[in-house]
N, C-alpha and C positions, 0 to 999 in steps of 0.2 A: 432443326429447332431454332426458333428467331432467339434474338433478347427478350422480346416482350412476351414471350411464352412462361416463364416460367415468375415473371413480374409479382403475382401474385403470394409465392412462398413467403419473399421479402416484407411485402408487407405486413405478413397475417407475423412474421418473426419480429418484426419492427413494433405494432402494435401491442405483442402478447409480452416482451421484453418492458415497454412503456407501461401496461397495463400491472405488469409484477413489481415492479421497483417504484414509478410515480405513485403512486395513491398512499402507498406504507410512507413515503418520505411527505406527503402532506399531511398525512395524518400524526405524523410525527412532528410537523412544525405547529399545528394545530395543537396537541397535548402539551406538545414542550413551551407553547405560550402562556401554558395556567402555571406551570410547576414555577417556583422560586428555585432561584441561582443552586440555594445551599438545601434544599431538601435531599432527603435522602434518594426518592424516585431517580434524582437527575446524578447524585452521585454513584449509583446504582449502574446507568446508561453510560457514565463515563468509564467507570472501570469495566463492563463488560467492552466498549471499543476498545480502550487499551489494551486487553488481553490480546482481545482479535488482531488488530493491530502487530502487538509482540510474536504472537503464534504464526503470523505469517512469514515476520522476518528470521524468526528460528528456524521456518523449515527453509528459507529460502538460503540461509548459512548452513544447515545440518545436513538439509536432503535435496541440495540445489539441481538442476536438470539444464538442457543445453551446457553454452559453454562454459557457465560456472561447477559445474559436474567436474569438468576436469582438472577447475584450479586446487591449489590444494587449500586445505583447510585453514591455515595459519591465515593464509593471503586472505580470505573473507573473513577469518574473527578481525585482523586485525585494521582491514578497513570500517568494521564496527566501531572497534575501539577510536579510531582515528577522529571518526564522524562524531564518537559521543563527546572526544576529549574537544574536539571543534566546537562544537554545539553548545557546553558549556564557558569554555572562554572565550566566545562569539554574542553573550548575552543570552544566550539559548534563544537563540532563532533557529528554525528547524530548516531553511535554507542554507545555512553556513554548514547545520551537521550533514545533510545529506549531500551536499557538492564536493564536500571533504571527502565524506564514503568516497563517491564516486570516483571521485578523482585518484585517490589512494588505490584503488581496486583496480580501475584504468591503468594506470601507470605499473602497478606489478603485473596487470596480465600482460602489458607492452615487452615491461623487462625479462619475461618468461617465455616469451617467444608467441604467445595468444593471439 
Protein backbone atom coordinates (compact mmCIF):
# COMPACT_ATOMS: atom_id res chain seq x y z
CA UNK A 1 0.00 0.00 0.00
CA UNK A 2 1.47 3.48 -1.43
CA UNK A 3 0.85 6.91 0.62
CA UNK A 4 -1.46 7.98 -1.95
CA UNK A 5 -3.73 4.94 -1.42
CA UNK A 6 -5.38 5.62 1.33
CA UNK A 7 -5.26 9.77 0.47
CA UNK A 8 -8.81 9.80 0.24
CA UNK A 9 -10.01 8.79 4.09
CA UNK A 10 -8.01 12.19 5.04
CA UNK A 11 -9.84 14.26 3.00
CA UNK A 12 -13.52 12.99 3.33
CA UNK A 13 -12.23 13.54 7.57
CA UNK A 14 -10.72 16.89 6.77
CA UNK A 15 -13.87 18.04 4.90
CA UNK A 16 -16.63 16.40 7.22
CA UNK A 17 -14.68 17.87 10.48
CA UNK A 18 -14.69 21.46 8.36
CA UNK A 19 -18.21 20.81 7.38
CA UNK A 20 -19.30 20.24 11.40
CA UNK A 21 -17.77 22.98 13.21
CA UNK A 22 -17.39 25.89 10.23
CA UNK A 23 -20.86 26.63 9.22
CA UNK A 24 -22.36 26.60 13.16
CA UNK A 25 -19.28 29.17 13.88
CA UNK A 26 -20.48 31.37 10.89
CA UNK A 27 -23.83 31.21 11.60
CA UNK A 28 -22.94 32.02 14.86
CA UNK A 29 -21.05 35.26 13.94
CA UNK A 30 -24.01 35.95 11.66
CA UNK A 31 -26.62 35.81 14.72
CA UNK A 32 -24.20 37.30 17.18
CA UNK A 33 -24.16 40.46 14.75
CA UNK A 34 -27.95 41.32 15.38
CA UNK A 35 -27.92 40.65 19.17
CA UNK A 36 -26.75 43.73 21.52
CA UNK A 37 -23.84 43.47 23.96
CA UNK A 38 -26.27 43.35 26.94
CA UNK A 39 -29.23 41.16 25.85
CA UNK A 40 -30.22 38.48 27.52
CA UNK A 41 -29.56 35.88 24.19
CA UNK A 42 -25.83 36.95 24.51
CA UNK A 43 -25.82 36.69 28.23
CA UNK A 44 -27.41 33.41 27.88
CA UNK A 45 -24.23 32.15 25.37
CA UNK A 46 -21.77 33.46 27.85
CA UNK A 47 -22.67 31.64 30.71
CA UNK A 48 -23.42 28.51 29.01
CA UNK A 49 -19.21 28.80 27.49
CA UNK A 50 -18.20 29.46 30.99
CA UNK A 51 -19.82 26.50 32.41
CA UNK A 52 -18.30 24.31 29.46
CA UNK A 53 -15.28 26.00 30.01
CA UNK A 54 -15.35 25.29 34.11
CA UNK A 55 -16.55 21.61 33.56
CA UNK A 56 -13.59 20.97 31.64
CA UNK A 57 -11.11 22.25 34.01
CA UNK A 58 -12.93 20.33 36.84
CA UNK A 59 -12.64 17.21 35.23
CA UNK A 60 -9.26 17.77 34.08
CA UNK A 61 -8.31 18.45 38.24
CA UNK A 62 -10.74 15.68 39.55
CA UNK A 63 -10.59 12.99 36.91
CA UNK A 64 -7.23 13.82 35.07
CA UNK A 65 -5.57 10.89 32.77
CA UNK A 66 -2.03 10.48 31.60
CA UNK A 67 0.66 11.94 33.64
CA UNK A 68 -1.63 14.08 35.65
CA UNK A 69 -3.52 10.80 36.91
CA UNK A 70 -0.51 10.23 38.99
CA UNK A 71 0.09 13.69 40.62
CA UNK A 72 -1.62 13.99 43.47
CA UNK A 73 -4.48 15.99 44.12
CA UNK A 74 -3.29 18.95 46.34
CA UNK A 75 -0.38 19.69 43.53
CA UNK A 76 -3.40 20.32 40.69
CA UNK A 77 -5.98 22.28 43.23
CA UNK A 78 -3.15 24.23 44.14
CA UNK A 79 -1.75 25.16 40.79
CA UNK A 80 -5.52 26.33 40.22
CA UNK A 81 -5.36 28.38 43.12
CA UNK A 82 -1.94 29.73 42.15
CA UNK A 83 -3.09 30.66 38.49
CA UNK A 84 -6.53 32.28 39.97
CA UNK A 85 -4.59 34.20 42.80
CA UNK A 86 -2.11 35.23 39.56
CA UNK A 87 -4.81 36.22 37.40
CA UNK A 88 -6.19 38.55 39.64
CA UNK A 89 -3.15 40.50 40.79
CA UNK A 90 -1.93 40.42 37.10
CA UNK A 91 -5.06 42.67 36.20
CA UNK A 92 -6.79 39.63 35.22
CA UNK A 93 -5.17 38.75 32.17
CA UNK A 94 -5.86 35.19 31.62
CA UNK A 95 -2.19 34.78 30.15
CA UNK A 96 -0.47 35.74 33.57
CA UNK A 97 -3.22 32.98 35.30
CA UNK A 98 -2.57 30.23 33.19
CA UNK A 99 1.46 30.51 32.84
CA UNK A 100 1.27 30.80 36.63
CA UNK A 101 -0.79 27.35 36.51
CA UNK A 102 1.66 26.04 34.50
CA UNK A 103 4.40 26.92 35.82
CA UNK A 104 3.34 25.92 39.53
CA UNK A 105 2.23 22.51 38.21
CA UNK A 106 5.59 22.05 36.11
CA UNK A 107 7.83 22.75 38.94
CA UNK A 108 5.80 20.34 41.60
CA UNK A 109 5.80 17.67 39.08
CA UNK A 110 9.84 18.49 38.72
CA UNK A 111 10.14 18.48 42.43
CA UNK A 112 8.22 14.99 42.58
CA UNK A 113 10.24 13.21 40.63
CA UNK A 114 7.64 13.43 37.21
Amino acid sequence: MTVLEGWWAYVFIAIAGWLATDIWRWLGVLAGNRLREDSEALNWVRAVATALVAAVIAKLILYPTGILEQSPLWLRLGSVAAGALAFFIGRQKPAIGIATAILVLAVGLYALGF
